[in-house]
C-alpha positions as CSV (number, residue, x, y, z in Angstrom):
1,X,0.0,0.0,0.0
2,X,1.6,3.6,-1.1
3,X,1.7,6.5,1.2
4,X,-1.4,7.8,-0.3
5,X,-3.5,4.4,-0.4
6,X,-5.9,4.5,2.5
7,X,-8.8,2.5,3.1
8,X,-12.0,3.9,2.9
9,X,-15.3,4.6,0.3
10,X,-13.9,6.6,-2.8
11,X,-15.8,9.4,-3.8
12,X,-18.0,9.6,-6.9
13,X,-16.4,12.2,-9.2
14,X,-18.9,14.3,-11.7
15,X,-16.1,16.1,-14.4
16,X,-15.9,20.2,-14.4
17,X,-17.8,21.0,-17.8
18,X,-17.4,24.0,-19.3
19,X,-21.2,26.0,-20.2
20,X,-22.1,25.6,-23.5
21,X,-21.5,28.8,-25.5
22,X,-22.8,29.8,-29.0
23,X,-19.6,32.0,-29.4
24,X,-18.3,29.2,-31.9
25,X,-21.5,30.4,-34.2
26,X,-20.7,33.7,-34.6
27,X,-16.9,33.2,-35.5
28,X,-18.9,30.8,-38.1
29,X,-20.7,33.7,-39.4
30,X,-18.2,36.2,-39.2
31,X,-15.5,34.0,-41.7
32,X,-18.4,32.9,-43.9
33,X,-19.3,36.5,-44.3
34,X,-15.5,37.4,-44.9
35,X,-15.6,34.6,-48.1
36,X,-18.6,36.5,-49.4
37,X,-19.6,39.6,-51.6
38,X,-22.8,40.3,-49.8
39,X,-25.5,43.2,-49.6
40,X,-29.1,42.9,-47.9
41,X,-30.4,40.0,-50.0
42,X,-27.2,38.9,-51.9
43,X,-25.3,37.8,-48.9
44,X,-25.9,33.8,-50.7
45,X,-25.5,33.4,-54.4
46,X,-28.8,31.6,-55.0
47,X,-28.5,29.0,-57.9
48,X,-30.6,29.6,-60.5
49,X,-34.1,27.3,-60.9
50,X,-36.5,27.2,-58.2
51,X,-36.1,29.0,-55.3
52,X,-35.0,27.8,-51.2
53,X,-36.9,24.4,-50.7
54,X,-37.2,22.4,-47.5
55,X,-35.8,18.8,-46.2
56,X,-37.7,17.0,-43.9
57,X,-35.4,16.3,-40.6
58,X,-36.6,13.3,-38.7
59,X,-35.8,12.6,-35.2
60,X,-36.7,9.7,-32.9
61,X,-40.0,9.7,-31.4
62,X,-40.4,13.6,-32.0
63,X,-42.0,15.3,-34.6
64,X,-40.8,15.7,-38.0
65,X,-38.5,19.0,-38.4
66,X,-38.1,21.5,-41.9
67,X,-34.1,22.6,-42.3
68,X,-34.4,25.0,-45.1
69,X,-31.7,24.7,-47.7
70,X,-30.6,27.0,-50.2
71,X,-28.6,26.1,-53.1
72,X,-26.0,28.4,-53.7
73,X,-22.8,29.0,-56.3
74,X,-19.2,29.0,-54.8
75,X,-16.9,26.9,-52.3
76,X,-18.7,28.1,-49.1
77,X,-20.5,25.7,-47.1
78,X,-24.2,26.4,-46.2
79,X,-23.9,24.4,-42.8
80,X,-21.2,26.4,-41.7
81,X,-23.4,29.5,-41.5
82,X,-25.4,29.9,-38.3
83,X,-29.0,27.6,-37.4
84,X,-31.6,29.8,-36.3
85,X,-33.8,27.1,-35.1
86,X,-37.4,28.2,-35.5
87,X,-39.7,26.5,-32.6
88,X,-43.2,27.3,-34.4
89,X,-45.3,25.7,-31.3
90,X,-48.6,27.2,-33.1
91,X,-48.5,25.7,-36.6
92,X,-48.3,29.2,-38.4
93,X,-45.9,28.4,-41.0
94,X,-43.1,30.8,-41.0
95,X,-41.7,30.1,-44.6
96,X,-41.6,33.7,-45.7
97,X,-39.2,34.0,-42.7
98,X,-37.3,31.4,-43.5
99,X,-36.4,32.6,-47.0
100,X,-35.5,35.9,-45.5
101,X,-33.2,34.4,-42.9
102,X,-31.8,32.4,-45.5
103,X,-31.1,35.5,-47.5
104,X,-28.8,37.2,-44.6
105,X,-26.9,33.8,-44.6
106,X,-28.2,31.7,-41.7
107,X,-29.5,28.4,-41.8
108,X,-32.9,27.5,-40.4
109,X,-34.7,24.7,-39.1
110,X,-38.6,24.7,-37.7
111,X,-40.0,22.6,-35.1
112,X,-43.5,22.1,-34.3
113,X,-43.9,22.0,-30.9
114,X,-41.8,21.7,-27.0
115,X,-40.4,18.5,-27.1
116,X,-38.6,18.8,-30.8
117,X,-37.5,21.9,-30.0
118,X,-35.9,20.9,-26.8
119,X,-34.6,18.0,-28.6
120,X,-32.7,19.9,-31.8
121,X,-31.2,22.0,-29.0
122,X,-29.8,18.7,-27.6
123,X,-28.2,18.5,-31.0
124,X,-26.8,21.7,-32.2
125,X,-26.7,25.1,-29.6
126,X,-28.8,27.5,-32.5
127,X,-27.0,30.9,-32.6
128,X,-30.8,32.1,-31.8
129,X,-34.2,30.7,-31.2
130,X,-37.3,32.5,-32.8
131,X,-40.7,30.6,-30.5
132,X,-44.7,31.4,-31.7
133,X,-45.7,30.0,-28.4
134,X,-48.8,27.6,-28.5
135,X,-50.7,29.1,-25.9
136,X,-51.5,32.9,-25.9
137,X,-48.9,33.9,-22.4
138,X,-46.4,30.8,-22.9
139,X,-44.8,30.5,-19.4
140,X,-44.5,27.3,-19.5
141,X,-42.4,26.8,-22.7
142,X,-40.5,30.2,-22.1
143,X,-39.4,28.9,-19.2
144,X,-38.4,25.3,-20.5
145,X,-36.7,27.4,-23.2
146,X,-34.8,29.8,-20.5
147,X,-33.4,26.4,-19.1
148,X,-32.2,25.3,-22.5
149,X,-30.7,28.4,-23.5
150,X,-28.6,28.8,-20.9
151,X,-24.7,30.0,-21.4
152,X,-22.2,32.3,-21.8
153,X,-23.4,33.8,-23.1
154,X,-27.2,32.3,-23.1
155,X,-28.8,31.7,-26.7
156,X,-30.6,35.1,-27.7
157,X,-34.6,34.4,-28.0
158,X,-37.0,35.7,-29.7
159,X,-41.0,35.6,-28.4
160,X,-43.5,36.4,-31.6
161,X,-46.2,37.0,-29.6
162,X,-49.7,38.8,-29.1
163,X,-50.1,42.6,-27.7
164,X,-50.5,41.5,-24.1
165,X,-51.1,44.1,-21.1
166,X,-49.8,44.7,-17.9
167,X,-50.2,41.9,-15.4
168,X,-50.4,39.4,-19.0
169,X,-47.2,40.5,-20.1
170,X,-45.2,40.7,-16.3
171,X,-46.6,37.0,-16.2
172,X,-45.1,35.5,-19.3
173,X,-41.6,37.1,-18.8
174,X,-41.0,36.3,-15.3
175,X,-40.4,33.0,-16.9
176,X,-36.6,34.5,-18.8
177,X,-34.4,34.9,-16.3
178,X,-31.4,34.9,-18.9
179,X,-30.3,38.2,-21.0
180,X,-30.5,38.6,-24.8
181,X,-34.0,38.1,-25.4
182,X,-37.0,40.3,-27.3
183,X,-40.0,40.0,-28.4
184,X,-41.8,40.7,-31.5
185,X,-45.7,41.0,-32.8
186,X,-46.8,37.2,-34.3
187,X,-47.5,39.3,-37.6
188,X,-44.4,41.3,-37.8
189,X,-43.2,41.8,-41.4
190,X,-40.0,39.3,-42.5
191,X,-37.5,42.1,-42.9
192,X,-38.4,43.3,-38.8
193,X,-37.6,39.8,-37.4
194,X,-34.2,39.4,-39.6
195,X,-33.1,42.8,-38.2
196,X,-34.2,41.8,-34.5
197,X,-32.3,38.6,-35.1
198,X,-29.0,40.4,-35.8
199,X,-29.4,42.9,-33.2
200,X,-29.9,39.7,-30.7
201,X,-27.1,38.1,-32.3
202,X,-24.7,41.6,-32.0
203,X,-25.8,41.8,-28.4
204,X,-25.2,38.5,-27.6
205,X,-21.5,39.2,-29.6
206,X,-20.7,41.5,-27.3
207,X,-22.0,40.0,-24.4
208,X,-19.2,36.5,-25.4
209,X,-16.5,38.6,-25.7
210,X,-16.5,40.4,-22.3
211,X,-17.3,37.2,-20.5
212,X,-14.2,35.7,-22.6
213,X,-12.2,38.5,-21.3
214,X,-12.9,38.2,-18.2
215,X,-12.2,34.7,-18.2
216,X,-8.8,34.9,-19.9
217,X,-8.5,37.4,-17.1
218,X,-8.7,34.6,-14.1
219,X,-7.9,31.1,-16.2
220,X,-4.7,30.3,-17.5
221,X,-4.9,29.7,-21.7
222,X,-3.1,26.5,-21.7
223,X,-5.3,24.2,-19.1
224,X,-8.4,26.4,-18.6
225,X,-7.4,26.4,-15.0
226,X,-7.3,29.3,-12.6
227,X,-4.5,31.6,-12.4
228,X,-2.7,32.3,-9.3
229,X,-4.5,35.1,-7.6
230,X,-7.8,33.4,-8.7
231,X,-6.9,30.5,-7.2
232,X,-5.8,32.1,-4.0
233,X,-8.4,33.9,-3.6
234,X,-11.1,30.7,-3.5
235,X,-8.2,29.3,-1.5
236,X,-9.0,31.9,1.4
237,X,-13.0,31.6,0.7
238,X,-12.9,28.2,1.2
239,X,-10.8,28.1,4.4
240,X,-13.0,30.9,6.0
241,X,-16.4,28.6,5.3
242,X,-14.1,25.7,6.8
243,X,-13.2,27.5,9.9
244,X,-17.3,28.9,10.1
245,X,-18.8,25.9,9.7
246,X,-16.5,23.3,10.5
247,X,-16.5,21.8,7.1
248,X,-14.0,19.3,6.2
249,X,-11.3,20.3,2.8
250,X,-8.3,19.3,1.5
251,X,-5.6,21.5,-0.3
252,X,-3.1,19.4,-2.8
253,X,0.1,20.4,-4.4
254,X,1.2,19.2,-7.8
255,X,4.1,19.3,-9.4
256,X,5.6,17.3,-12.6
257,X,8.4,15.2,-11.9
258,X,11.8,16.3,-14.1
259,X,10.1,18.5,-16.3
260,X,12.7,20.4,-17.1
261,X,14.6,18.0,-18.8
262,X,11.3,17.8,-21.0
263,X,12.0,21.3,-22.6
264,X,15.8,21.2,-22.5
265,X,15.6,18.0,-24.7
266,X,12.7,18.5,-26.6
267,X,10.7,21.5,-28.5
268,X,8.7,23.8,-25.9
269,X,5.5,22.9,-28.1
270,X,6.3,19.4,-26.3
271,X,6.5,20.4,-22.8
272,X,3.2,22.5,-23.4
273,X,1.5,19.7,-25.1
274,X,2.0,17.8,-21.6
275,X,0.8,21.0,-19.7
276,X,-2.4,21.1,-21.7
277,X,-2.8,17.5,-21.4
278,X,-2.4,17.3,-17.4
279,X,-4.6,20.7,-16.8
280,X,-7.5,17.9,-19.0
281,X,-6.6,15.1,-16.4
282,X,-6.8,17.6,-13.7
283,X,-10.7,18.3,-15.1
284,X,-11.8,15.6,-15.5
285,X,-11.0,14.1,-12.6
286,X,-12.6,16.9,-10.5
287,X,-15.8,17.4,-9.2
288,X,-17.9,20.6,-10.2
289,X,-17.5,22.0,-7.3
290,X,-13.6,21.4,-6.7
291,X,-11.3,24.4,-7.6
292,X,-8.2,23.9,-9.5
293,X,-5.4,26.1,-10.7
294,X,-2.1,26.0,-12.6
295,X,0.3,28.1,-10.2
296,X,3.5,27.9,-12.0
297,X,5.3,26.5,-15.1
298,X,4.4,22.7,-14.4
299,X,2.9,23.1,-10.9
300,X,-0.8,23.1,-10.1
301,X,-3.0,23.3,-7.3
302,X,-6.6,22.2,-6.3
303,X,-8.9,22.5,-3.3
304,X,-11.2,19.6,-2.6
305,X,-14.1,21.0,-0.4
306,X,-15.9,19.0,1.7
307,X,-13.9,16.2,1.4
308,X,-12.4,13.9,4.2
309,X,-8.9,12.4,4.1
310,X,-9.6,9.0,2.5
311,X,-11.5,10.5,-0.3
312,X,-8.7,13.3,-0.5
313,X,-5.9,9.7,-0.7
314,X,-8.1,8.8,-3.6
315,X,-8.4,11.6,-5.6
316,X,-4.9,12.0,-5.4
317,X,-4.2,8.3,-6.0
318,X,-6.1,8.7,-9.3
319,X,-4.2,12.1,-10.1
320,X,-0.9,10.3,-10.1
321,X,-2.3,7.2,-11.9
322,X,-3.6,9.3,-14.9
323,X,-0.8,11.8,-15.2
324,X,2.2,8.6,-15.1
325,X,-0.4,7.1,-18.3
326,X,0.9,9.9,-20.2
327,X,4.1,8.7,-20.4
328,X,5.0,8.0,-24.2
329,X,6.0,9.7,-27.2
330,X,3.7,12.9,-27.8
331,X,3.7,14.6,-31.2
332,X,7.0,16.4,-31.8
333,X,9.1,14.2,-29.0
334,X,11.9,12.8,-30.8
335,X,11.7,10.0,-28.1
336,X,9.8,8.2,-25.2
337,X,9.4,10.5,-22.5
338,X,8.5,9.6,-18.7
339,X,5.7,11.5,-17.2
340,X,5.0,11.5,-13.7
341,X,4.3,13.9,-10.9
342,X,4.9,14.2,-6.9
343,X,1.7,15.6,-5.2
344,X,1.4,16.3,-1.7
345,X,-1.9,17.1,0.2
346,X,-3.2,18.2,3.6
347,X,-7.1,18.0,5.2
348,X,-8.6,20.6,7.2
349,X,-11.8,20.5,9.3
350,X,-11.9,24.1,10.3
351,X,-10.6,23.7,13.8
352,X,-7.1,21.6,13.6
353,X,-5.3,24.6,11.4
354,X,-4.5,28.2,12.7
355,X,-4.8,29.5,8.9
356,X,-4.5,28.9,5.3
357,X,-0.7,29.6,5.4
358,X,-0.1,26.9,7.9
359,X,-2.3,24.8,5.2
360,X,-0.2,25.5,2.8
361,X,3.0,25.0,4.3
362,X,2.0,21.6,5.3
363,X,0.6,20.9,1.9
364,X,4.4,22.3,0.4
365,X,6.4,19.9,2.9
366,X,4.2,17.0,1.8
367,X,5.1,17.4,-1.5
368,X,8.7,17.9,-0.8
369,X,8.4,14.6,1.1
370,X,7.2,13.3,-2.5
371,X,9.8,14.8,-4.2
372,X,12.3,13.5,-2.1
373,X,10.6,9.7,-2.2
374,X,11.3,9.5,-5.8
375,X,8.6,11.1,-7.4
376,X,5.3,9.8,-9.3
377,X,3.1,9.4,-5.9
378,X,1.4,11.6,-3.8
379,X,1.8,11.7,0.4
380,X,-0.4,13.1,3.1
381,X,1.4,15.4,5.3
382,X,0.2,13.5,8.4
383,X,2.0,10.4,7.3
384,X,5.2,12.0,7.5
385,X,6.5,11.3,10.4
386,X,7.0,14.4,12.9
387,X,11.0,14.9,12.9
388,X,11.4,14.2,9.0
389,X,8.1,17.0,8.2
390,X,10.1,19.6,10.8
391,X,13.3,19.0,8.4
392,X,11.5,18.6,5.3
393,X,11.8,22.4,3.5
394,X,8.9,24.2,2.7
C-alpha cells in the first residue's frame, strides 16, 4: 500500500464541464461573411431554378423537423453558416421568414412543438431561437426554453407574440431569467424579425467577448485552470467557510516530476502539449464543485471542499495514476518520454489549522516529502513522520 492508499469509500467524481457557448456560431458567421460579396439580399448566391426548398429532418419519437436549404454557387458551405432554429409551437408556417433568414446567410430549421424543440437543442446550440408559443402567455415553454438556453453567453430568444397588457405580459416574462431576449408582434413583417435577429445576435456578440475577457482574465490559456490570484483567492473563501462551519477540505500540491529536462531535450511545443494535457486530467478528474489552478510552469494546485482524508488519498491516487499514463512519445518528441508527478496534500476541518498559510506550508512539505521519495506518488502530510516534516523544506 503507497503513502497515499488509505482505506475507505472513494468518492464519486462528476467532471468540471465548461457551459455551453454559441460564441463558436458567430466566429462561423463572421468567416463565412468574410468569403462572401454580400449586400441585404445577396449575402448567398442563390443558384438559379426554383427557389430555397425544405428537407424534412426526422428525429426519434419527435416530430418531423423542416431545415431549409438553399442552393448556392461558390466553395462556401451552407452548414457552416449559423442555425436559427425556428420552434413554431402554433403551426403558423413561418416560410416567408425562412427565405428571408436564409437570405442574410443563416440556416434554419422549424419545429412544431416543446419536445422537438428541446430536442434539436440537444443536438446543435442554434446561434438564436425564434418561439410562436402555443398558448397565448407561454410561461410554460418560455421557461423550458430559458433552461435550455442557458450559457455564456445564453442563446438570444426571440417571443412572436400577441399585444399583451400589464399583469399578461409581467406573467409570461418572469419566466426569462437569462439576458439577450426580445419579443416581437406574431404578424411582424420578415424584414423586422431578420433585423431583430441580428441585433440579438450583436448583443449576444458583445455579451461573449466580455465574459471571454474576463475569463482569460482569471484562467490560464493553456489548461483552462485558474491563475494564481484566482486561485488564491477561493483558497481563502474556502478556508474561511471551513473555519465557520466546521466543514471538512483538503488543499493538494502538484508538481511534474523532471520536467525540465522535458523542454531542455525536446521543443517547448512538447513540454506545453504535456501541460495542456495534465490541466484535461486535472478536469476531468474533479468534481464541479472542486477548484483547480495552474500556479507555475508545471505546478498546479486544487482544493477539494468538503472532502475527508480517505477520499482526499483517492483523488490524489487517481491524479498520479492518470498523469504517469501519459508517459510516451507525444507529437513532436523525438523520443519516449517519462511522465509523472509528486503531489502532496493536507485535510482541514476548520478547527485543527490556525490558517490557510499553515495549510499551505504543510501541503508544500508533503510534497517535498514526494519529491524526495522518488517522485510519481502523492503523500499526506500527516503520514510524514514528525522529525522528518520539521526537516523537510517548505
Amino acid at each position: 500500500m503507497g503513502p497515499w492508499q488509505l482505506p475507505g469509500i472513494g468518492r464519486k467524481s462528476v467532471p468540471m464541464q465548461p457551459r455551453k457557448s454559441i460564441m463558436p456560431q458567430f466566429r462561423s458567421l463572421l468567416a463565412w461573411r468574410a468569403r462572401s460579396r454580400y449586400a441585404k439580399c445577396g449575402l448567398l448566391e442563390v443558384a438559379h431554378g426554383p427557389g430555397p426548398h425544405l428537407r424534412l429532418v426526422s428525429g426519434p419519437a419527435e416530430s418531423e423537423a423542416a431545415e431549409l436549404v438553399v442552393p448556392h454557387r461558390g466553395p462556401e458551405n451552407l452548414t457552416s453558416s449559423p442555425l436559427i432554429l425556428i420552434a413554431d409551437h402554433r403551426g403558423e408556417a413561418l416560410g416567408d421568414h425562412q427565405a428571408s433568414l436564409a437570405l442574410d446567410g443563416y440556416r434554419t430549421m422549424v419545429t412544431e412543438d416543446l419536445r422537438s424543440t428541446l430536442r434539436a437543442i440537444e443536438r446543435e446550440i442554434p446561434a438564436a431561437i425564434i418561439v410562436s408559443t402555443l398558448s397565448r402567455l407561454g410561461a410554460e415553454e418560455l421557461r423550458a426554453l430559458d433552461r435550455a438556453r442557458a450559457g455564456d453567453p445564453p442563446i438570444p430568444l426571440l417571443w412572436l407574440t400577441d399585444s399583451l397588457r400589464g399583469g399578461e405580459l409581467a406573467m409570461a416574462l418572469d419566466a426569462v431569467q437569462n439576458e439577450v431576449w426580445d419579443l416581437a408582434d406574431r404578424n411582424a413583417p420578415a424584414d423586422e424579425l431578420s433585423l431583430r435577429v441580428g441585433r440579438l445576435l450583436n448583443e449576444a456578440r458583445r455579451l461573449g467577448e466580455i465574459l471571454e475577457l474576463r475569463h482569460r482574465a482569471h484562467y490560464d490559456d493553456r489548461t483552462d485552470l485558474l491563475r494564481v490570484k484566482a486561485f488564491e483567492a477561493r483558497l481563502t473563501e474556502h478556508v474561511s467557510a471551513s473555519q465557520r462551519h466546521n466543514l471538512e477540505m483538503a488543499l493538494v500540491l502538484i508538481d511534474l516530476d523532471n520536467f525540465g529536462q522535458v523542454n531542455k531535450q525536446h521543443d517547448h511545443t512538447v513540454g506545453d502539449i504535456l501541460i495542456a494535457q495534465v490541466g484535461e486530467i486535472i478536469r476531468r478528474t474533479l468534481r464541479t464543485e472542486d477548484v483547480a489552478g495552474r500556479i507555475g510552469g508545471d505546478e498546479f494546485a486544487v482544493v477539494l471542499p468538503y472532502t475527508h482524508k480517505v477520499d482526499a488519498a483517492r483523488v490524489v491516487g487517481r491524479l498520479v495514476e492518470a498523469i504517469h499514463k501519459l508517459s510516451g512519445r507525444p507529437a513532436g518528441a523525438k523520443d519516449d518520454i517519462t511522465v509523472s508527478a509528486s503531489i502532496g496534500f493536507e485535510t482541514f476541518n476548520g478547527r485543527d489549522l490556525g490558517s490557510a498559510e499553515e495549510l499551505r506550508m504543510h501541503t508544500e512539505r508533503a510534497l517535498r516529502a514526494a519529491k524526495v521519495a522518488g517522485g510519481n506518488q502523492g503523500i499526506y502530510y500527516r503520514q510524514i513522520a514528525p522529525d522528518e516534516a520539521a526537516s523537510t523544506p517548505a
